[in-house]
N, C-alpha and C positions, 0 to 999 in steps of 0.2 A: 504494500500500500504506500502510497504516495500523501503526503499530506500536509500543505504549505503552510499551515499553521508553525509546524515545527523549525522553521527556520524564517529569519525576516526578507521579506520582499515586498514589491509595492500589490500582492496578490491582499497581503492581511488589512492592510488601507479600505482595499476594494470593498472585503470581507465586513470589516467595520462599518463601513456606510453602508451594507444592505441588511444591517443588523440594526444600524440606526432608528429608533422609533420617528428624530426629527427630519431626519432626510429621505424618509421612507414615503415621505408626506407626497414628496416629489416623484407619481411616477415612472416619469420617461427617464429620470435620472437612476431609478432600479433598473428598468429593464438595461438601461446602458450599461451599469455596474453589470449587472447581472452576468450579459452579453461579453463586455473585458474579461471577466473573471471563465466563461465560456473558452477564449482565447488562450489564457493561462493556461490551462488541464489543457487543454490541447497541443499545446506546444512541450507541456510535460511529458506527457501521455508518447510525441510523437518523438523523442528519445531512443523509446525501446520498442519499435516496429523495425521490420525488417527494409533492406533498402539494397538494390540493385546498384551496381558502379555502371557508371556510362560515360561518354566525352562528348563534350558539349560545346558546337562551333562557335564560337565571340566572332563579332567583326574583326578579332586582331590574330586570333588563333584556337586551338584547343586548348579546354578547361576542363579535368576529368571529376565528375560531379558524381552524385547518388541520388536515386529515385525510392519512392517507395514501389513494393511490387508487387505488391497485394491490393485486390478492389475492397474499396470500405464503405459500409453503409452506418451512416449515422441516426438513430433513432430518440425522439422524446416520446413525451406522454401528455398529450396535450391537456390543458392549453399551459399550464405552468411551467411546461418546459420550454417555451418558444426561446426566450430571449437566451437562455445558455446555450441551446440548441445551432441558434444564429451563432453566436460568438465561435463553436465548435467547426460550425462550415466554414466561415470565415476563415480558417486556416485548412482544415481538407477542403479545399472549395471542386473540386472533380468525385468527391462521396456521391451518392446515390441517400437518396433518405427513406424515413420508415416513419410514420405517427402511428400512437394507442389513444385512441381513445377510452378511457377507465374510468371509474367513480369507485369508492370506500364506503362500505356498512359506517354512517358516523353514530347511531346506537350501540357498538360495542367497544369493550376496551380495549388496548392493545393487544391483547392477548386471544381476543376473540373478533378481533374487528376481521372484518372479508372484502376481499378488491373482485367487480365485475370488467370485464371489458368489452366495451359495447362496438366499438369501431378497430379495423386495424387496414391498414394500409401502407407496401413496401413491397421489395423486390425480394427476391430471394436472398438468402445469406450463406446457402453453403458457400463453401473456400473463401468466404471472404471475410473483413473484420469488422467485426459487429462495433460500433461503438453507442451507447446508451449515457443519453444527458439527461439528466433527473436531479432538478436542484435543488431534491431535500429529499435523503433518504432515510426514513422516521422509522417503521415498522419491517420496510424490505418487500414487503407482501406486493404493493403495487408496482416496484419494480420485476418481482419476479412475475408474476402476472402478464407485462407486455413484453418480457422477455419470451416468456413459451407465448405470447399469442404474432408474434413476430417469427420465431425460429418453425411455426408447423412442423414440427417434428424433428427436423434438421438442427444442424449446431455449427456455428460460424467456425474459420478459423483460428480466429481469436474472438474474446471477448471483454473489450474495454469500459469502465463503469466510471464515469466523470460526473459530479457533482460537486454543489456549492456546499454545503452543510448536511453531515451523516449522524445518525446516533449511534451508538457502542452498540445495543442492541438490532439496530437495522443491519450493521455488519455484520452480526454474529448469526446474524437469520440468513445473510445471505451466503456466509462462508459455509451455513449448514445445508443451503438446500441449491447450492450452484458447485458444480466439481472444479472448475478453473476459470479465474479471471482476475483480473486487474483493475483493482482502483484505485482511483485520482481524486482526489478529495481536498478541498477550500478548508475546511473545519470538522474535527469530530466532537461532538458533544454528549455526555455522559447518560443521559436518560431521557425517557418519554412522561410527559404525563397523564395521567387519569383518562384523556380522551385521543391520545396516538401522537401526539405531539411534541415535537423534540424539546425540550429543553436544556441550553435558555432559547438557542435557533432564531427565528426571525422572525416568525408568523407564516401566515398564507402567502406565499409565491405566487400565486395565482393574482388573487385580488390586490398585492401588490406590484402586482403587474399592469394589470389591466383590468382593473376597477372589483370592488364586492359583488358576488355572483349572486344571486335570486333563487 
């Protein structure tokens, strides 16, 4: 796991203001943060993929460079995943994408709450690397959810997990019931409360996105 919390960079700044109660007021200035820090895990993330040597004609001569060589599909959960989603293509911008549409049982407690998925829409994922941007992974349950409603049966070549804010919990559900993957992670924070909610986390990603839902 990857996790920028643990050492300083201008990622924890970002991190702060989407944490912010007063700047959260602002928000095209979330989704923007959101979207930066989208950018960040992605460029982390893009480290450790594999990469083809090639040479590459300049105006002036050859330059022997690396490609990535694997097709990747980047996946959210809409609609709270848009803006880190963006941030993530923004650097794979030749990716292929995937949406889940999903909703959460909110009468029950973590421990019992249930994710449906109502929509799903994307390309195939064999041999290719799945990446999955989910800017709050609280319980686990809704991301593994659009993970098998995306993968129909099949299993990418890799499978990359970028996020803004994780609970210790959400990991542990996911290192329980996913056999291999990798994630990239803004913040982990210690617990849920009473109603599946990270704490201290941020609030609703969504309606800090783009506006309180009905």
């Amino acid at each position: 796991m990857v996790n920028l919390s643990t050492f300083n960079s201008i990622a924890n700044h970002i991190i702060a203001e989407l944490r912010d109660v007063q700047v959260q007021k602002d928000s095209q200035r979330f989704r923007k943060n959101m979207e930066k820090l989208g950018g960040i895990l992605a460029y982390e993330a893009s480290k450790n993929l594999s990469y083809q040597p090639t040479e590459i004609q300049t105006p002036l001569g050859k330059s022997p460079s690396a490609i990535i060589d694997t097709k990747i599909v980047i996946a959210t959960i809409l609609r709270a995943g848009v803006p880190l989603y963006q941030g993530v293509l923004n650097y794979f911008d030749k990716a292929d994408s995937a949406f889940v549409g999903a909703f959460r049982n909110e009468d029950g407690d973590a421990e019992h709450l249930t994710v449906s998925t109502h929509y799903t829409a994307g390309p195939s994922i064999k041999d290719k690397i799945l990446i999955i941007a989910d800017p709050m992974i609280a319980t686990g349950k809704s991301l593994l959810s659009a993970y098998q409603a995306i993968c129909k049966g099949n299993s990418p070549k890799e499978l990359l997990i970028l996020s803004a804010i994780a609970s210790q919990p959400g990991i542990d559900f996911l290192e329980k019931h996913l056999s291999n993957f990798s994630l990239y992670v803004g913040a982990v924070d210690p617990q849920l409360n009473q109603h599946a909610y990270i704490v201290p986390g941020l609030g609703d990603a969504g309606d800090l996105a783009f506006g309180e839902k009905i």
